[in-house]
Each structure stands twice: as structure tokens, then as C-alpha cells.
C-alpha positions as CSV (number, residue, x, y, z in Angstrom):
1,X,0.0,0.0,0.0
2,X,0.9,3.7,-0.2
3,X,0.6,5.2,3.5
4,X,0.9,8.6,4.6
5,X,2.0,8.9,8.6
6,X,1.6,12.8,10.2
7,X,4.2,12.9,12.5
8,X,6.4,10.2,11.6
9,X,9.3,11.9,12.8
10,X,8.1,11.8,16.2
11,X,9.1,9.1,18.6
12,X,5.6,6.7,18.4
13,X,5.5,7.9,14.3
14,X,8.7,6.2,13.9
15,X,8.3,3.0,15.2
16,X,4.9,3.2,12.9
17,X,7.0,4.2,10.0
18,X,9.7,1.2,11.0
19,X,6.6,-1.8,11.0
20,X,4.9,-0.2,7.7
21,X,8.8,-0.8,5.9
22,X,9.3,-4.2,7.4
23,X,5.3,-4.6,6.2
24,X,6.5,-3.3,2.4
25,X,4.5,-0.9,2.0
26,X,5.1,3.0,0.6
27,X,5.3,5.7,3.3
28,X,5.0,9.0,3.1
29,X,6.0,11.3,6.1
30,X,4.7,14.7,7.1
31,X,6.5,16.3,9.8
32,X,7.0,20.4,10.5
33,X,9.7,19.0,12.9
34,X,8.5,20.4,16.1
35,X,8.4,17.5,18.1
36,X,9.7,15.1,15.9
37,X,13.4,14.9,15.0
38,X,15.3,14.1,11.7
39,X,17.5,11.3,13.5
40,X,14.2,9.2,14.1
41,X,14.3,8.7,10.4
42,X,17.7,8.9,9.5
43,X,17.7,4.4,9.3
44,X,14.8,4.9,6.4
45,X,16.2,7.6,4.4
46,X,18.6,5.4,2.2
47,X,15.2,3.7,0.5
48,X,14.1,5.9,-1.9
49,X,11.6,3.4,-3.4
50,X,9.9,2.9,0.2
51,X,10.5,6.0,2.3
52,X,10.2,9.7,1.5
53,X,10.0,12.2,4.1
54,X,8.7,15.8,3.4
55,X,9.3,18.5,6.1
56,X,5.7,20.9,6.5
57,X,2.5,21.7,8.3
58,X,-0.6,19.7,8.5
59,X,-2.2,23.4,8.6
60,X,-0.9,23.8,4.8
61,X,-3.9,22.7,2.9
62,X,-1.5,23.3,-0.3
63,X,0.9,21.1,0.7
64,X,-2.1,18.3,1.7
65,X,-3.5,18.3,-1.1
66,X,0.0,18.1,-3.4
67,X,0.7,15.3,-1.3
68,X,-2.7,13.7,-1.6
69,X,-2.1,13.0,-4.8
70,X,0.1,9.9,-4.4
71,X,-3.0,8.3,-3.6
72,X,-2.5,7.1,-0.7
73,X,-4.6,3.7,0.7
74,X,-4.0,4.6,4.3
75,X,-3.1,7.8,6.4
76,X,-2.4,7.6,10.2
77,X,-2.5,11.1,11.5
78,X,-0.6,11.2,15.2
79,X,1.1,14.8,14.0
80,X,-0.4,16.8,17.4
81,X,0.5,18.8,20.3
82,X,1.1,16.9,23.3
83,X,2.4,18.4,26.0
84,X,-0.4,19.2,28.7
85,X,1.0,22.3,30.1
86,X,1.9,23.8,26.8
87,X,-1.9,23.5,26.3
88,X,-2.4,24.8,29.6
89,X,-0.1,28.1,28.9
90,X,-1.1,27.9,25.6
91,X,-4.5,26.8,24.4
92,X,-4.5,28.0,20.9
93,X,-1.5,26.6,19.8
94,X,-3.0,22.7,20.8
95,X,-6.4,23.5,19.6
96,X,-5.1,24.6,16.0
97,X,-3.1,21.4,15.5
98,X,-4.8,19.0,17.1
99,X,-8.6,20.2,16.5
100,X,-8.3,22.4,13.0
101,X,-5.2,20.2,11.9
102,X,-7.0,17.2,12.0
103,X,-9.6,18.9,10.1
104,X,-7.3,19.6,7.3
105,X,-6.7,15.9,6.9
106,X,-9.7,14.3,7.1
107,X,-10.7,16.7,4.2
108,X,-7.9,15.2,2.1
109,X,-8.9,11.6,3.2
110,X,-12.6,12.6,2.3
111,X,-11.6,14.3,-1.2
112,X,-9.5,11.2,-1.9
113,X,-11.2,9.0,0.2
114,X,-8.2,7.7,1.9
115,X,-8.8,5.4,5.5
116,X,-7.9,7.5,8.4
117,X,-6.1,6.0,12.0
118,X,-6.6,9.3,14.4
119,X,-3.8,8.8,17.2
120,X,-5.7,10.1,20.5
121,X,-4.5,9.8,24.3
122,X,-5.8,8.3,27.4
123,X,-5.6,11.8,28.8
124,X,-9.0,12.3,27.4
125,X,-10.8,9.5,30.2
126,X,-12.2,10.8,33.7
127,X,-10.9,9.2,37.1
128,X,-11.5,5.6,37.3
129,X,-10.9,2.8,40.2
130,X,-12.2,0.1,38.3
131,X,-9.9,-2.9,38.7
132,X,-11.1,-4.1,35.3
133,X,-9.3,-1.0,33.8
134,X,-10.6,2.0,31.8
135,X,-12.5,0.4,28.9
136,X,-13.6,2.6,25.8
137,X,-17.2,3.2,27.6
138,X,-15.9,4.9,29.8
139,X,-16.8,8.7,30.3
140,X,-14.5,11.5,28.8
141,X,-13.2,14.6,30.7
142,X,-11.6,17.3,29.5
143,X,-9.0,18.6,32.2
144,X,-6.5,20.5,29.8
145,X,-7.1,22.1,26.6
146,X,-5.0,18.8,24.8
147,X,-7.4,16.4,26.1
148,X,-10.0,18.5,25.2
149,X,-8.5,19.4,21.7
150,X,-8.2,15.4,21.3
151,X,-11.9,14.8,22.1
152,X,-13.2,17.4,19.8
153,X,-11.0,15.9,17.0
154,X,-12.2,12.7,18.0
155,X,-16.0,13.8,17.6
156,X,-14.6,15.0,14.1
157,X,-13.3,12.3,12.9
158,X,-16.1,9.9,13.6
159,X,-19.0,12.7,12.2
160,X,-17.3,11.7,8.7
161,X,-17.7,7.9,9.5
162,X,-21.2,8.9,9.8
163,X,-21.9,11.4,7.5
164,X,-19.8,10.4,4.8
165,X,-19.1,6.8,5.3
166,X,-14.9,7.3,6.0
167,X,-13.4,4.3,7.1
168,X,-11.7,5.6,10.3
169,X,-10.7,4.1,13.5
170,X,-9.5,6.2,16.2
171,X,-6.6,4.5,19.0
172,X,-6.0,5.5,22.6
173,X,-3.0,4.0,23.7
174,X,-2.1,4.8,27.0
175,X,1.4,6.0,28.3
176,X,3.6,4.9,25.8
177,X,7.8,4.3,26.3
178,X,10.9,2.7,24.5
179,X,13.7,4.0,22.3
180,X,13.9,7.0,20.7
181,X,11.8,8.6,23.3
182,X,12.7,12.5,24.7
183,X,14.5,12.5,28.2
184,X,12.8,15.9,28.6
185,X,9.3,17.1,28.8
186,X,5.7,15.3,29.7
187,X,5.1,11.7,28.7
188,X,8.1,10.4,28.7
189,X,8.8,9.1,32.3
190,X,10.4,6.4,32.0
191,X,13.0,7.9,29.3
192,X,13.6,10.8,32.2
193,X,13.9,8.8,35.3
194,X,16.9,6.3,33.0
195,X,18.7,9.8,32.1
196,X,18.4,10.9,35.7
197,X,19.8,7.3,36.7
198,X,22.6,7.6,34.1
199,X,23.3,11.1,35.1
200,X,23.5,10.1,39.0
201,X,21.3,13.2,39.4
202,X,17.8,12.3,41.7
203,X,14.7,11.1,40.2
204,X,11.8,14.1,40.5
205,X,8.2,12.7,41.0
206,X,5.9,15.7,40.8
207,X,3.0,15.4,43.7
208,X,2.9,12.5,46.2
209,X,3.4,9.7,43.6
210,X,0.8,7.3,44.3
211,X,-0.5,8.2,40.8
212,X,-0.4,5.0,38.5
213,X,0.2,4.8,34.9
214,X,-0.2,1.8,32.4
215,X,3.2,2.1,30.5
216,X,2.7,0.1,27.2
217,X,6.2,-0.4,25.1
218,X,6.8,1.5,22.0
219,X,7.1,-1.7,19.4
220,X,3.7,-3.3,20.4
221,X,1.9,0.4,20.7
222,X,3.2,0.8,16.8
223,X,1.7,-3.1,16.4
224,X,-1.3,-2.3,17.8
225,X,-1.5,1.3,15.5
226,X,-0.9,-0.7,12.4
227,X,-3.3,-3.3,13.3
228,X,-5.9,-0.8,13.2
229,X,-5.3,0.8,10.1
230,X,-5.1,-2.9,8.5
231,X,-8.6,-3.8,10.4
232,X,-11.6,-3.8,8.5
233,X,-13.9,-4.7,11.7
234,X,-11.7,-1.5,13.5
235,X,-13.6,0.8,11.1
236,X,-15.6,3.3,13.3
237,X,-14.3,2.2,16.6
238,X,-12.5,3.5,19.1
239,X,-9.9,1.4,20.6
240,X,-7.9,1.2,23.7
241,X,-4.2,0.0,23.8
242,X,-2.1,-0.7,27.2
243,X,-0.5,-2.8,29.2
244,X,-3.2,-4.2,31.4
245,X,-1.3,-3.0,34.6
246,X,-0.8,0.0,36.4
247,X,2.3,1.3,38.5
248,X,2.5,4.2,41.1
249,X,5.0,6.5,40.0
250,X,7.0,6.1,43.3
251,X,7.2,2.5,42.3
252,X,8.5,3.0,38.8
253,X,11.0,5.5,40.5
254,X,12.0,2.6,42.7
255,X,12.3,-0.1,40.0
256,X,14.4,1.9,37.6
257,X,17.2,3.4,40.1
258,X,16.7,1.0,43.4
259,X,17.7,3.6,45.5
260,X,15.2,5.5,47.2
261,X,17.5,8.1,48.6
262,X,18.0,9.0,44.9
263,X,14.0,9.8,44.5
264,X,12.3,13.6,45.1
265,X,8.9,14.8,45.6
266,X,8.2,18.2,44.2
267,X,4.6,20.2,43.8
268,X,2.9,19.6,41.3
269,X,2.7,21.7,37.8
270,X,-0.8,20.7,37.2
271,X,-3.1,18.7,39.3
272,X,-5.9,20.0,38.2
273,X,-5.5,17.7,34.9
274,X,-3.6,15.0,36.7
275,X,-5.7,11.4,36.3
276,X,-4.9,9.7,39.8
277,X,-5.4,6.0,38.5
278,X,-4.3,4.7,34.3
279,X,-5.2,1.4,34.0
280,X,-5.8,0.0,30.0
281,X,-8.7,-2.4,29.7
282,X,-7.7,-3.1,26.1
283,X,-10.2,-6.5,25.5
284,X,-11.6,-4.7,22.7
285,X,-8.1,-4.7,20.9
286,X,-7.5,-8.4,21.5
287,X,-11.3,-8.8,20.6
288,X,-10.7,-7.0,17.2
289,X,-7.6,-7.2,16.4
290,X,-6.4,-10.2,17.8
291,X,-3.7,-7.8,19.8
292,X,-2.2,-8.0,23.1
293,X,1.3,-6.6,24.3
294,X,4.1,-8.9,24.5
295,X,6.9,-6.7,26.5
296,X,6.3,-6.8,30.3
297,X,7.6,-3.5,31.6
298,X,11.0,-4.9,33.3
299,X,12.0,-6.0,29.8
300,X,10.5,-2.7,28.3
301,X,12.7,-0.8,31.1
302,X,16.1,-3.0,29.8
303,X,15.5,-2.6,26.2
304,X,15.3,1.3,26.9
305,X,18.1,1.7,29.3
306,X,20.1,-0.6,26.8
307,X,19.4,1.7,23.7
308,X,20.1,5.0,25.4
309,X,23.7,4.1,27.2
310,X,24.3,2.8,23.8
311,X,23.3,6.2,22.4
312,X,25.4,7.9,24.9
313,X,28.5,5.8,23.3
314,X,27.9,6.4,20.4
315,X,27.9,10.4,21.1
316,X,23.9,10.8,19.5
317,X,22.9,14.6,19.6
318,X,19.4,13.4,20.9
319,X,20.8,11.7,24.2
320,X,21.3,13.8,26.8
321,X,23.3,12.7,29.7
């Protein structure tokens, strides 16, 4: 197939871009490069029958629409905004590329009627303390303007299931980590706490910690992405990926350097859009798409720590120790 990925550059794009190659297919990136980074790719660039990257703006309906035209089977659109206080600070900047931007797409995949996969977040659920998990029934809350950005895009994308019969699935994979994840910003915890570790510089857990998150490796979240794009049965759903068990974040902390000493509390930045409890009930992926993650998190932890002192050796730009 021909298959456009939005934000390929970025750290989950490019472990979508790596399973779509080893698949055969085509891909197209579009990236403007403000999340993503040009090393991500650099492994793909030599195939210029398979791969071809173009730098730009989702927000460019010029450049859509040129690209477009490759006639494309498939498009998974995770370009987005994603930090949660930039969207807090900064309200416009999310809602223009994750709302308006995602509008601009699904035009082109209307016009050219092109399947859509719209990458979401588990930041758009409420609280839960349901030891089955959070399931897709279960209610939405917008507590920062990305979650809320990602719901109204959500609601887009599904009116044109509806209205204009789309194929579209829309994914919610839950905290995702691995290789070629940041070791700065929101999201990537597990990536920060190794580069503290490495750095011998204390591990900083914002509030009390109990928090829990459901960390699902990078390779099966890509697996699971692609799975949905090749699904017909996906089409129209909305679909959960995770683990399928939580961790406080005082427990992570503890597992990664095992040395509490090492570990600091500091105020939060945001409660007011924290979510206490992450837990993935994902049976509607296994259901579907006959999915189901195969990388406990110890194993997820080594493979991560691995690839980044090994990027540190190696003197990568994007590795900072």
C-alpha cells in the first residue's frame, strides 16, 4: 500500500513508519519537525523506493492536497500537540493542530477517500478505580485544553464515518515508552527517570506519587497502531491499547534506580489535569484485532536503558546525559 504517517518523525511515528517498511508498504511522512526529529528517520532515508520524508505543516492545505495525490490507501494522523501544560499556557497553539489540523486531513482523506487512523491519548478519560481498567465506555473529561483538543478531534473524525461513510478508527494508547523517546518534557517518564539514573542526578516525582500509569512499550503500541489501520472490523471504533497494569509512579522510580535516597517529591505543575489512577482495559483490541502486548515492563525498562547508554556511546545529539 501507499501510506501517509503525520508525524512520523516523532518518537511513536517512527516506530509506525519502522513496522509499515518491514510490512513493504510505501510511506509517506509529514512532519514540520517540532516534536519530531530528523535522526528518528535517518535508518529509512537510504530507500528511496519505500521512504520519502517531506518536512511541513498539517495546517498547509497546499501542501495536503499536493501530497494527496500519491493516492494514498492509508493515512495515520498522530502529528499533534502533546504536552499538557503547553496546552495549559497555551491553548491556541493545541487546539489549532490537534482540532483544526486534524480537520485539514480528514478533508484530504474525504476528497481522496483515503482510511484514516486518528492517534488520540488516554488523557481524554475521567478518574476511574475500576480494577477491570478504563475500557472505551468509559466517560470523557476534558481537564487541559489537549485532552480537550483530542476529544473534539475525536468527535470530528467519527461525524465523517457517519456522515460520509470514511473508514476511520480512532486509537488511545495509554502511556507509551521505549527507544527514541525524549528525556525531557511530559510523557516520557520512563525515558527521564533512565537519564536521571545515568546522570547520577535524583529522580523528580511531581506530587505524592501514588499516581499509576499503564506504560505500554513503544514496538507493540506501533503493532497495535498498524493493526488498526489494517482492520476492517476496527472501522468506526474507538480502541484502547495498554499494558493491562498499572504502576504508582513512586514504584516506577524505585524499580528503575533502586535507591530511594536517589528519588524527590516536588509540587505539582498541574493537578488540576492530573488522572490519579491509568489502568488499560484493552479487551476490545484483543477482541478485534487479535492484539495484546508482548513486552512486560522490566523488559521494556532494559531494552530502553540498553538503547540509550548505547546512544550515549555512540555520542547521539538526541541523548542527553
Amino acid at each position: 500500500m501507499k501510506v501517509l504517517v503525520t508525524g512520523g518523525a516523532g518518537f511513536i511515528g517512527r516506530w509506525v513508519v519502522a513496522k509499515l517498511l518491514k510490512d513493504q508498504h510505501q510511506v509517506w511522512v509529514l512532519d514540520n519537525l517540532a516534536n519530531g526529529r530528523n535522526e528518528n528517520l535517518t535508518e529509512f532515508m537510504t530507500d528511496s523506493h519505500s521512504f520519502r520524508f517531506q518536512k511541513g505543516d498539517i495546517n498547509d492545505p497546499k501542501l495536503l492536497d499536493s501530497l494527496f495525490q500519491n493516492n494514498f490507501d492509508l493515512c495515520f494522523h498522530l502529528a499533534a500537540s502533546i504536552n499538557v501544560q503547553d496546552s495549559i499556557d497555551d491553548p491556541r497553539t493545541t487546539f489549532t493542530n490537534d482540532t483544526v489540523g486534524t480537520f485539514q486531513v480528514l478533508e484530504k482523506c474525504r476528497q481522496y477517500q483515503v482510511k484514516m487512523v486518528f492517534m488520540s491519548t488516554c488523557m481524554v478519560y475521567d478518574a476511574a478505580n475500576d480494577a477491570r481498567g478504563i475500557s472505551e465506555k468509559h466517560p470523557t473529561k476534558p481537564a487541559s485544553p489537549y485532552a480537550g483538543s483530542k476529544i473534539a478531534a475525536e468527535n470530528l473524525v467519527l461525524s465523517y464515518y457517519y456522515a460520509y461513510s470514511l473508514p476511520i478508527v480512532i486509537v488511545r494508547p495509554f502511556n507509551t515508552y521505549g527507544p527514541f523517546q525524549k528525556t525531557g518534557g511530559e510523557g516520557g517518564v520512563i525515558a527521564i527517570f533512565i537519564q536521571k539514573k545515568l546522570a547520577d542526578h535524583k529522580l523528580s516525582i511531581y506530587g505524592d506519587g501514588t499516581q499509576t500509569r499503564d506504560l505500554l512499550y513503544v514496538e507493540d503500541c506501533a503493532d497495535f497502531v498498524v493493526a488498526a489501520g489494517y482492520s476492517k472490523l476496527a472501522e468506526g471504533q474507538i480502541l484502547n491499547a495498554g499494558l493491562g497494569q498499572d504502576i504508582s509512579i513512586n514504584e516506577l522510580a524505585a524499580l528503575i534506580i533502586k535507591n530511594t535516597d536517589k528519588i524527590e517529591h516536588l509540587p505539582h505543575i498541574h493537578p488540576q489535569s492530573e488522572i490519579r489512577k491509568l489502568l488499560c482495559n484493552y479487551d476490545k483490541a484483543r477482541t478485534i484485532l487479535n492484539w495484546t502486548p508482548k513486552v512486560s515492563l522490566e523488559e521494556g525498562i532494559n531494552k530502553t536503558e540498553e538503547w540509550m547508554i548505547k546512544g550515549v556511546s555512540k555520542g547521539w545529539s538526541y541523548i542527553k546525559i
